[in-house]
C-alpha positions as CSV (number, residue, x, y, z in Angstrom):
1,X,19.4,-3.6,1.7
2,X,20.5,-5.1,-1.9
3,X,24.1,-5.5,-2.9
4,X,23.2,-7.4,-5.9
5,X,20.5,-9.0,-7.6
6,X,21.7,-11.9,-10.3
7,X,19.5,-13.4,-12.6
8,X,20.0,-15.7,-16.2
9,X,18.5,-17.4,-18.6
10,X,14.7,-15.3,-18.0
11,X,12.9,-13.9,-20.4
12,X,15.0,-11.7,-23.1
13,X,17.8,-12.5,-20.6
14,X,19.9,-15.2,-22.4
15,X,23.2,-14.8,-20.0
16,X,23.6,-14.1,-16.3
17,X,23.4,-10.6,-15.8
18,X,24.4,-8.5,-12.4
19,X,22.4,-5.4,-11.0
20,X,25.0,-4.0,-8.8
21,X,23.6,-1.6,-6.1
22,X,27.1,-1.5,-4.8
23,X,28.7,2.0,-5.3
24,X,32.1,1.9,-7.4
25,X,35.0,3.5,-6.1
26,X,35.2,6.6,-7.9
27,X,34.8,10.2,-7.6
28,X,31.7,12.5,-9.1
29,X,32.3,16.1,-10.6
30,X,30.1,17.1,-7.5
31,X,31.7,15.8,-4.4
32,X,28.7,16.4,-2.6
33,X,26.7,13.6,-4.0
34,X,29.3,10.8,-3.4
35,X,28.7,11.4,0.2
36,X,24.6,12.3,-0.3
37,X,24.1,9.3,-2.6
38,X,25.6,6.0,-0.8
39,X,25.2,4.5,1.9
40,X,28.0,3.5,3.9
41,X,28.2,0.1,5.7
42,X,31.9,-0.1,6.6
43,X,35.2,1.3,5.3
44,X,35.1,-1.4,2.7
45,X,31.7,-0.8,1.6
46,X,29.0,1.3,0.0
47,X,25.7,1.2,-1.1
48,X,23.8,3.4,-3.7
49,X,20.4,4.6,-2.2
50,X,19.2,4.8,-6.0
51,X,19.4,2.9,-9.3
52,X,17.8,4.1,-12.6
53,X,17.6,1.8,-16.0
54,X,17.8,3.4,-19.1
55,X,17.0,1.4,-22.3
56,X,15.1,1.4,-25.4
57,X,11.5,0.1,-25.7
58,X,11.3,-3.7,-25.8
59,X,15.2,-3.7,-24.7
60,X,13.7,-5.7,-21.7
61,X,13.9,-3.0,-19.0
62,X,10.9,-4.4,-17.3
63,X,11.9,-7.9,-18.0
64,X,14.6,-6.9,-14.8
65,X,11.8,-6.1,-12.7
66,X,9.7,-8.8,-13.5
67,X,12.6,-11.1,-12.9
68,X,12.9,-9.8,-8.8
69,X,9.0,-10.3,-9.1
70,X,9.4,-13.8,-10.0
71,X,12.3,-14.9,-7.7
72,X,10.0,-13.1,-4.8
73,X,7.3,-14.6,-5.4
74,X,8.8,-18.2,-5.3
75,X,10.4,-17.7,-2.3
76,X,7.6,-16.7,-0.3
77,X,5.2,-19.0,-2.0
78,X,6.8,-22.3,-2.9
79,X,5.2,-24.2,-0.1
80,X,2.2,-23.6,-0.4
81,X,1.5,-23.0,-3.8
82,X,2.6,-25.6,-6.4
83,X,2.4,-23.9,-9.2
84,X,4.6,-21.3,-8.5
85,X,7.1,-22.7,-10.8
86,X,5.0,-21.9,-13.1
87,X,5.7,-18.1,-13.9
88,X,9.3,-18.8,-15.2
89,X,10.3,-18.3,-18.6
90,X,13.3,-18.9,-20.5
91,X,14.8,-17.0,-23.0
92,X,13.0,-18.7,-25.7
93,X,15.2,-17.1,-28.7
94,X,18.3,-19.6,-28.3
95,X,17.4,-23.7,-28.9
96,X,20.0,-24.7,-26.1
97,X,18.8,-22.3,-23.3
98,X,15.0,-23.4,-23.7
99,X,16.1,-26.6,-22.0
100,X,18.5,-25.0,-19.2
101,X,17.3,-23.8,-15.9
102,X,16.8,-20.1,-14.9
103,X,18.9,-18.8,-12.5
104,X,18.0,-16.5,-9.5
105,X,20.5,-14.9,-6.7
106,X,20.5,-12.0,-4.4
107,X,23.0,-10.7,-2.1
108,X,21.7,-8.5,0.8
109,X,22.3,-7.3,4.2
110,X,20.3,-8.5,7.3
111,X,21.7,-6.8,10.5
112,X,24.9,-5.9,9.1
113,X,25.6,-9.4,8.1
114,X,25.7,-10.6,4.2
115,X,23.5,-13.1,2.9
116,X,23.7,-14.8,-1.0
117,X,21.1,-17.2,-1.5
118,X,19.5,-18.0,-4.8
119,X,18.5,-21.0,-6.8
120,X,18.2,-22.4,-10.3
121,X,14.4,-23.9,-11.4
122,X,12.3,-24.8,-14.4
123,X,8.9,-24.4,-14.3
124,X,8.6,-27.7,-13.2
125,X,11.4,-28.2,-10.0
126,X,14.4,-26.6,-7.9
127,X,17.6,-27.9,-9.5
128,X,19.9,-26.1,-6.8
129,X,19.7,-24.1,-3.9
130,X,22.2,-22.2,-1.9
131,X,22.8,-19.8,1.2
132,X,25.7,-18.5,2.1
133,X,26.5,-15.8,4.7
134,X,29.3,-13.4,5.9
135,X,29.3,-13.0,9.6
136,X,32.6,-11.2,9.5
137,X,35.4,-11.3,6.8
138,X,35.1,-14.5,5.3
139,X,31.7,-16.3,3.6
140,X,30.6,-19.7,5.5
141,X,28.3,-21.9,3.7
142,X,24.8,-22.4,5.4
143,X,23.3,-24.9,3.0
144,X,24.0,-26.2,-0.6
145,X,21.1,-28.4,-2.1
146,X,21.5,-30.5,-5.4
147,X,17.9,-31.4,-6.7
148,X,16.8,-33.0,-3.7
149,X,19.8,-33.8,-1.7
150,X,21.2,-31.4,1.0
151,X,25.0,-31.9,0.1
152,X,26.4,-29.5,2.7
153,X,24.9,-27.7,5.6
154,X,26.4,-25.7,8.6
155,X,25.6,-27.7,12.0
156,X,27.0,-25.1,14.0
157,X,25.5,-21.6,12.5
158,X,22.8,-23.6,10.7
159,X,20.8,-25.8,13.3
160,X,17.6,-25.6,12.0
161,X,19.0,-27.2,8.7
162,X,20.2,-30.4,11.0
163,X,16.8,-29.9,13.0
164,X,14.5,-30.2,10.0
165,X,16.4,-33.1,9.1
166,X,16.6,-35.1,11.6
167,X,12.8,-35.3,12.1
168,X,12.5,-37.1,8.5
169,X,12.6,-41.1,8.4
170,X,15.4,-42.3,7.4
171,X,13.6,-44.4,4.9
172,X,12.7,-40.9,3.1
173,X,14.0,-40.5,-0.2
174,X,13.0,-36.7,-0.4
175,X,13.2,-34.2,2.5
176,X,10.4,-31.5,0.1
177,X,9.1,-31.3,-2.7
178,X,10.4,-31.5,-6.1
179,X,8.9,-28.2,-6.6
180,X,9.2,-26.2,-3.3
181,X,12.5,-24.4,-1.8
182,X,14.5,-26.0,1.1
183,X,14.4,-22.0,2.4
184,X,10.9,-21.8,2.6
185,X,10.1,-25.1,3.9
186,X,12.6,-24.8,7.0
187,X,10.6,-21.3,7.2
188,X,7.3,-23.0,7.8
189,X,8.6,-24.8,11.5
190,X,9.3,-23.3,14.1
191,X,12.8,-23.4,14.5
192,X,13.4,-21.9,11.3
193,X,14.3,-18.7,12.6
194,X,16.8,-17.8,10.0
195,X,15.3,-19.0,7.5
196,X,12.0,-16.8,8.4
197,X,14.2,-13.8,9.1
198,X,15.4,-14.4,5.4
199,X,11.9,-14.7,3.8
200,X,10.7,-11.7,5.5
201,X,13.2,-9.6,4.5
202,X,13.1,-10.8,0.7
203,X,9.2,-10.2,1.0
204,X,9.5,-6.6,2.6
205,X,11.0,-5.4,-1.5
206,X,8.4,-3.4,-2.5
207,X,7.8,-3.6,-6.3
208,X,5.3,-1.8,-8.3
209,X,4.5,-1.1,-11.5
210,X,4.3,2.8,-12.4
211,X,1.4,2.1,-14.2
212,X,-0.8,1.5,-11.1
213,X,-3.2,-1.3,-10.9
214,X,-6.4,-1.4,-8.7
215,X,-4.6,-3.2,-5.6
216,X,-2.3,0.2,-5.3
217,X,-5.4,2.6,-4.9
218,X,-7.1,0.4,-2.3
219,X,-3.9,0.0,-0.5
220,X,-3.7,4.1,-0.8
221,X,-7.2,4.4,0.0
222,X,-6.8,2.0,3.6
223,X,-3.9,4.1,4.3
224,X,-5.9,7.4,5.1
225,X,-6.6,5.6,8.2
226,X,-3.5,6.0,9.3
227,X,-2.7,9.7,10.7
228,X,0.8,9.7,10.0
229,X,0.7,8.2,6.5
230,X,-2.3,10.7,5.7
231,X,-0.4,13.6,6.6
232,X,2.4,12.1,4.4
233,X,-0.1,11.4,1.4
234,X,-1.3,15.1,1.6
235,X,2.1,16.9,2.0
236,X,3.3,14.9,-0.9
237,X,0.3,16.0,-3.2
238,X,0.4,19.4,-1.8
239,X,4.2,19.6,-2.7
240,X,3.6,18.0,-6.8
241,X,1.4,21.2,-7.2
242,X,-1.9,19.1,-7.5
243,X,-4.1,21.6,-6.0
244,X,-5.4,19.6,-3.5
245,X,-5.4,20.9,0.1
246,X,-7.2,17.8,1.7
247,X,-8.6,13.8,1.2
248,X,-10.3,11.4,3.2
249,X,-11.8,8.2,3.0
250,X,-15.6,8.3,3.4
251,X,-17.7,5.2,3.9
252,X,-20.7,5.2,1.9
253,X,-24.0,3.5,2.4
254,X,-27.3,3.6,0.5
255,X,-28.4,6.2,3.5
256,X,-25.6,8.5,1.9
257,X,-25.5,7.5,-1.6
258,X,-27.5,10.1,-3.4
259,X,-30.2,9.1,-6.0
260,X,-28.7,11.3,-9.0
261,X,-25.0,9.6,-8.3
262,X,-22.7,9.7,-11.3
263,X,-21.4,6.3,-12.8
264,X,-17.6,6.9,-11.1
265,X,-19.6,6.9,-7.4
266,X,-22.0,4.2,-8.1
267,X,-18.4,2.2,-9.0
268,X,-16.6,3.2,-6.0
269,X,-19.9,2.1,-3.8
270,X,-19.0,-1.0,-4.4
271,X,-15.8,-1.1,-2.9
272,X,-17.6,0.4,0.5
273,X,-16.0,3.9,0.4
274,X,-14.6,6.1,-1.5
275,X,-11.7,8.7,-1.5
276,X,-12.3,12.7,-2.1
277,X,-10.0,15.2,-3.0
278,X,-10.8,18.5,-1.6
279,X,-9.8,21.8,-3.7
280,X,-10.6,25.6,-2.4
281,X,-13.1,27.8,-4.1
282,X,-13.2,31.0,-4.7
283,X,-15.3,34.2,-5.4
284,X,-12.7,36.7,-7.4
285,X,-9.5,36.8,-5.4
286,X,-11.2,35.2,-1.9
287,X,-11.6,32.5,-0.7
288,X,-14.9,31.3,0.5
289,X,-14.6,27.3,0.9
290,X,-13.9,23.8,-0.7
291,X,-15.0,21.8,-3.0
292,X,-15.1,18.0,-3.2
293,X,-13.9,15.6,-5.9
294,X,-13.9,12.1,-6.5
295,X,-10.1,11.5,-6.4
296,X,-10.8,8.1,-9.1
297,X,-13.4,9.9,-11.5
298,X,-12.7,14.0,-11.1
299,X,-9.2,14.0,-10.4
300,X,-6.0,13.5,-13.5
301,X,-4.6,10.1,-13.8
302,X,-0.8,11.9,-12.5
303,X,-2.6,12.8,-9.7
304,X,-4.0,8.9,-8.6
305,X,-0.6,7.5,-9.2
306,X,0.7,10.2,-7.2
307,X,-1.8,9.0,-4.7
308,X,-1.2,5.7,-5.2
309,X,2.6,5.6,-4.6
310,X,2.9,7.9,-2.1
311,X,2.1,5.3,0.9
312,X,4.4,3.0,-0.5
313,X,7.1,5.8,-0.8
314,X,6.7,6.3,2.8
315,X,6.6,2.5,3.9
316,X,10.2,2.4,2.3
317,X,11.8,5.6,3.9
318,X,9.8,4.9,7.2
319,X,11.0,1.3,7.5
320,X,14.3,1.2,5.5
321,X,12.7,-0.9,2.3
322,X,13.8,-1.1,-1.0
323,X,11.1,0.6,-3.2
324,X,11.3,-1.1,-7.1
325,X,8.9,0.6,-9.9
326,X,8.5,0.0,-13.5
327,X,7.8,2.7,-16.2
328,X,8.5,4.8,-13.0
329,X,8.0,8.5,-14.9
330,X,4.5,7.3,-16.4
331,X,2.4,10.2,-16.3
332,X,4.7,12.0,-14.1
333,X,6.3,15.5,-15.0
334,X,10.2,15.3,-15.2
335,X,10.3,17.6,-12.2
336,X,8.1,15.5,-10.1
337,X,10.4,12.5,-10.7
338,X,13.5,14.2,-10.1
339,X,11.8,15.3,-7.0
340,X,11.2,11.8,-5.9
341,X,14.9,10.7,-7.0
342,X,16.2,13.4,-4.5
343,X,13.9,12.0,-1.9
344,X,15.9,8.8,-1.9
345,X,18.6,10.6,-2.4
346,X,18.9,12.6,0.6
347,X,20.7,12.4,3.4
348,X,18.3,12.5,5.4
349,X,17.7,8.7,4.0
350,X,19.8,5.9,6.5
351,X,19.0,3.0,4.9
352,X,16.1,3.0,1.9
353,X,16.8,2.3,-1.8
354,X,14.8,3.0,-5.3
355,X,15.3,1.3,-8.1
356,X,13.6,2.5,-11.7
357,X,13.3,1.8,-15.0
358,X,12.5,5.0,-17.0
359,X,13.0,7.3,-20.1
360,X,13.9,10.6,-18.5
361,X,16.9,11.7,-19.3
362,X,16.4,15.0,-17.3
363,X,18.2,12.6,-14.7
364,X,20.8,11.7,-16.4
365,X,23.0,14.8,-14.9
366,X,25.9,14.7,-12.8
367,X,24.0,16.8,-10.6
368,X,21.5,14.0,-9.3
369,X,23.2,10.6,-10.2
370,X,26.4,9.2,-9.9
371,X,27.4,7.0,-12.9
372,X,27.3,3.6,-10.7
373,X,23.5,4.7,-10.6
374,X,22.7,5.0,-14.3
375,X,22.7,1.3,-16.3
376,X,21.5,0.8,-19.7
377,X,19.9,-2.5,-21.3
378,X,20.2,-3.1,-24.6
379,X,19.6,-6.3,-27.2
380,X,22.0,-7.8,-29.1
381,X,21.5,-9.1,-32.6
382,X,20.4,-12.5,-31.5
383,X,17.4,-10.9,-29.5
384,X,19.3,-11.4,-25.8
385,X,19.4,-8.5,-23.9
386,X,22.3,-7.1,-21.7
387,X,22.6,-4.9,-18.8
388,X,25.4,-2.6,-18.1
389,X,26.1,0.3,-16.0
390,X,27.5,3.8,-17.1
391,X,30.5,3.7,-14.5
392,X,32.0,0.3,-16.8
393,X,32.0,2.4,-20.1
394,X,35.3,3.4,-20.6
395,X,36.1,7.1,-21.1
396,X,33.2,8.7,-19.7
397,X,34.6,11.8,-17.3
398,X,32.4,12.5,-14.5
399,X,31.6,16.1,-15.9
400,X,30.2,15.0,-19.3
401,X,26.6,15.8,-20.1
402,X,25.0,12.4,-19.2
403,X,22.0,13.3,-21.2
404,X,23.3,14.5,-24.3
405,X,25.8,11.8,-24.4
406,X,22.9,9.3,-24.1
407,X,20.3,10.9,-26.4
408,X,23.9,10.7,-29.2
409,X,23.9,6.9,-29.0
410,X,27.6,7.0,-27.0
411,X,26.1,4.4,-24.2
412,X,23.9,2.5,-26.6
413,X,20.9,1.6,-25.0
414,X,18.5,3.7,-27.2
415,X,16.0,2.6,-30.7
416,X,17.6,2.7,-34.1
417,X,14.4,4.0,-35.5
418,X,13.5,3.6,-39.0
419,X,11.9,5.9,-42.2
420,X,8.4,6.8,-40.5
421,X,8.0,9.2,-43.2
422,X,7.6,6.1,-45.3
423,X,4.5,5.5,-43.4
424,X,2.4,8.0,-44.8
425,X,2.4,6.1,-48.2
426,X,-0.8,4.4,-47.8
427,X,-1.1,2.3,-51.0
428,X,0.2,-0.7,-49.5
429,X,-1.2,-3.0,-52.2
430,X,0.4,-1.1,-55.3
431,X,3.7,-0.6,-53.4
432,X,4.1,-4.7,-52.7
């Protein structure tokens, strides 16, 4: 579970900006949801089992997401790819910040106890590295690395720090690479049983872009295989009113490929199978059997992603994983994506968390979200964007309309749109 993801200096990202996923102490118009909507670790603490980012477009919404992407994906990949380093971008808008590294942290729970590791890199090397834990009250330090120099490390809760170590010559004058984290280079022995706890549990964050990509239907498409995931695939398409009342993966060969095949078919025939949607027919008011579709060709693009991000919604409440999606309401109906919201929402839900960007304000109602779940990102004048949370705007009562308030510019966070009328004159060369 996340407490808080810290990033700086990334993309439209100038400063260091926090999302919190810890829940603020205060009190919603509808008690029920402050106990519905967190989840409690101890008497101190409290997580929110959602988070949804509002913002105009280019405010650099996904620019968040992309920046958990990127600090992922170094962290499970900076041993053995070099070029990993690679995907980081500054924010390019100020001349001193070009030159500065980009900073990464998160803070997160393994077993009940609190982890904060992160690092700072430029596209070409690891200029710090850090991990701390919590056991009980107090933080101890595990590591701190400077460039290439280990200047602290725990003997006594941290052996596998000493261990790696030790096994260097002393005549060494680097214990990794320039480019490659001290974390995921203690992960790759044996005895780095922290350290591989650690990765895994970054790596389990599931992100995904709302937009779907081919990897996500294939993934969806494997997962029929899987009786308890197909039954979850087809509940959740039965309940977003799709019509469909079965699907299957079918492996086609040129046996069973008919001659007069339609284009989509021939397509999915290369991939080995493909995935049909069943629907019932009728004569009049009866019904007398069903027809099959081809979910990618015959079927609406809000039904695929439907398709497409239900096995994932159900590898994050079956396993307690965080579930992140970009342009999350894409081709979904506002009901479906409240819907979903509530899913996480429940309290049926121990342990999973879904963070979203998105532009419906349907959820931005008292109702569904507490305020320490709604944050905003908006740019500045200088291009730098900044993310904020609705519970740290002052004077906002917990029964104020959210979305009315929103849509009225009193969060910020929304385009300042210009004449389009002024787009209908089309004699552009007598008007300049």
């Amino acid at each position: 579970m996340i407490e808080e993801f810290n990033f700086g200096n990334f993309w439209s990202f100038k400063d260091e900006q926090t999302l919190n996923m810890t829940a603020a102490k205060i009190k919603s118009f509808h008690p029920s949801i402050d106990k519905r909507n967190v989840i409690e670790i101890n008497d101190k603490l409290s997580l929110i089992k959602s988070k949804a980012i509002y913002g105009a477009n280019a405010s650099g919404k996904s620019n968040i997401i992309k920046a958990l992407v990127t600090f992922i994906r170094i962290v499970a990949s900076s041993v053995k790819d070099d070029k990993i380093l690679n995907i980081i971008e500054p924010f390019k808008l100020s001349v001193d910040k070009v030159k500065e590294p980009t900073f990464f942290q998160l803070v997160f729970r393994i077993n009940n106890k609190k982890y904060r590791y992160g690092f700072e890199a430029d596209e070409n090397s690891i200029k710090s590295e850090w991990l701390f834990y919590t056991p009980n009250k107090r933080e101890q330090t595990l590591f701190i690395r400077e460039e290439q120099e280990i200047l602290e490390f725990n003997d006594k809760h941290f052996e596998e720090g000493s261990k790696f170590i030790s096994l260097l010559d002393d005549d060494e004058n680097s214990i990794f690479r320039t480019n490659s984290l001290f974390l995921t280079s203690l992960a790759s022995f044996g005895f780095g049983k922290i350290s591989k706890a650690i990765i895994k549990e970054i790596s389990s964050i599931i992100v995904i872009n709302g937009l779907g990509h081919s990897g996500m239907y294939s993934t969806a498409g494997d997962a029929l295989d899987d009786l308890n995931k197909k039954k979850f695939i087809l509940d959740f398409l039965k309940n977003a009113d799709t019509g469909i009342n079965d699907i299957e993966s079918i492996e086609i060969t040129k046996d069973n490929l008919p001659n007069d095949s339609e284009d989509d078919l021939k397509k999915e025939f290369k991939k080995g199978n493909i995935v049909v949607s069943s629907r019932s027919q009728y004569d009049g008011q009866k019904k007398v059997g069903n027809v099959p579709f081809i979910l990618s060709g015959q079927e609406s693009e809000g039904t695929i992603k439907m398709f497409e991000l239900s096995p994932f919604i159900y590898n994050a409440l079956n396993e307690g994983r965080t579930l992140i999606i970009d342009e999350f309401d894409s081709r979904f109906h506002p009901l479906l994506t409240k819907k979903i919201v509530e899913l996480f929402n429940s309290e049926s839900n121990k342990s999973s968390q879904l963070i979203f960007t998105t532009h419906n304000t349907n959820l931005l109602s008292s109702e569904i979200l507490r305020r320490d779940q709604i944050d905003f990102v908006e740019k500045d004048k200088y291009g730098a964007s900044h993310l904020y949370t609705l519970v740290e705007i002052k004077g906002v009562r917990n029964n104020a309309s959210f979305e009315k308030d929103y849509i009225q510019g009193k969060y910020g966070a929304i385009p300042f749109l210009g004449n389009f009328s002024s787009l209908l004159n089309f004699d552009y060369a007598e008007s300049n």
